[in-house]
C-alpha positions, 0 to 999 in steps of 0.5 A: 356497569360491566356493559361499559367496562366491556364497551372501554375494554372493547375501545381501548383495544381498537385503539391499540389495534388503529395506532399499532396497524399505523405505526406497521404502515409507517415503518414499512413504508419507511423501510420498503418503500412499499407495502401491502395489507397482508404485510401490514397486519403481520407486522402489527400483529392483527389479522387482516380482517382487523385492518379491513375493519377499521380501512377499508381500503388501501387508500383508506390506511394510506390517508389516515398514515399520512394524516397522523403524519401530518398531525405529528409534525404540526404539533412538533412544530407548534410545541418549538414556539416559532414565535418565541424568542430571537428569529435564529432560535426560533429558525433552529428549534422548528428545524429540530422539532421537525426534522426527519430523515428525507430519505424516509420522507421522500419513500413514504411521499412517494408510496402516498402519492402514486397510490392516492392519486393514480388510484392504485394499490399494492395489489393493484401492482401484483394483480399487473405483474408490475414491480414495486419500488423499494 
């Protein structure tokens, strides 16, 4: 019985650990327009080998920020009941449920996308001396 009250305990705190090094990717992002693993963990609370431990990469924290993204405004969008009711009020309950600021987006879009794709990391660009958007 102690084993598996250590095993949730153990759980619930990587969860904790998981949901608070997203939420410090995300405000970064949406903040700096950029961010790295070091400001990342400082900002959740954990240290960086917490959030090597459960990313391994950069890449790794960009895609599962991007994917609760992603989750997040589909179910917004699924609770609005698109389908319900006249076309208008239908039309206003998506925009609501959906609704970001698109500064914010276009920031954490931005960050996404050339570290995805271009297959570089923050300290990719500080290794090169290149200069970071913010």
């Amino acid at each position: 019985m102690t084993s598996q009250r250590t095993t949730s305990y153990h759980r619930e705190v990587a969860t904790r650990n998981v949901e608070a090094i997203l939420d410090a990717a995300e405000e970064l992002l949406r903040q700096e327009g950029h961010a790295t693993i070091s400001a990342v963990a400082a900002q959740a609370g954990v240290s960086r080998v917490t959030v090597y431990a459960h990313f391994p990469t950069w890449e790794a924290l960009l895609e599962a920020a991007v994917e609760r993204a992603v989750l997040r405004t589909v179910a917004a969008l699924e609770a609005a009941s698109p389908a319900e009711g006249l076309a208008a009020e239908a039309l206003e309950r998506v925009l609501a449920a959906g609704w970001i600021d698109p500064d914010d987006a276009l920031r954490i879009l931005t960050t996404s996308v050339r570290d995805l794709f271009t297959g570089t990391s923050p300290a990719d660009r500080k290794r090169s001396g290149s200069r970071q958007p913010g």
